[in-house]
C-alpha angles and dihedrals in degrees: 000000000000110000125180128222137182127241108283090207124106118263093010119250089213135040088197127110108251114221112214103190140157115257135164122248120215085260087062093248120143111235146171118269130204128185141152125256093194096220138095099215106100094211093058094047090052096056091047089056088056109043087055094048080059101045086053095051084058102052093039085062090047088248100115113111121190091239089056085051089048090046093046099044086050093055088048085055099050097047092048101041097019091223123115 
């Protein structure tokens, strides 16, 4: 289950949400993830987490296509910016 925390630091070096999810290394392991969301809204950072747990799993799975990348990542775009 992705999760987001914030930097431990202080004062912290970034105001931005950190995502910690699963993902699958080329060895087939299954390891931790952290990244960036580059926004300050929890909710967003959330659904970011979540989307790129997702994602992983996917390509862990061998099921990610690049048209369902470029699908997703649009989605992501528009509910962040609003624009199309």
């Amino acid at each position: 289950m992705a999760s987001i925390t914030k930097d431990a630091h202080q004062p912290p070096r970034s105001p931005f949400w950190i995502a910690c999810y699963n993902g699958i290394g080329s060895d087939g392991m299954v390891r931790r993830l952290k990244r960036s969301t580059k926004t300050t809204d929890r909710k967003l950072a959330q659904r970011l987490a979540d989307e790129w747990e997702t994602l992983e799993k996917l390509a862990g799975e061998k099921r990610l296509t690049e048209s369902h990348c470029r699908k997703v990542i649009a989605q992501m775009y528009e509910r962040t910016t609003g624009e199309p």
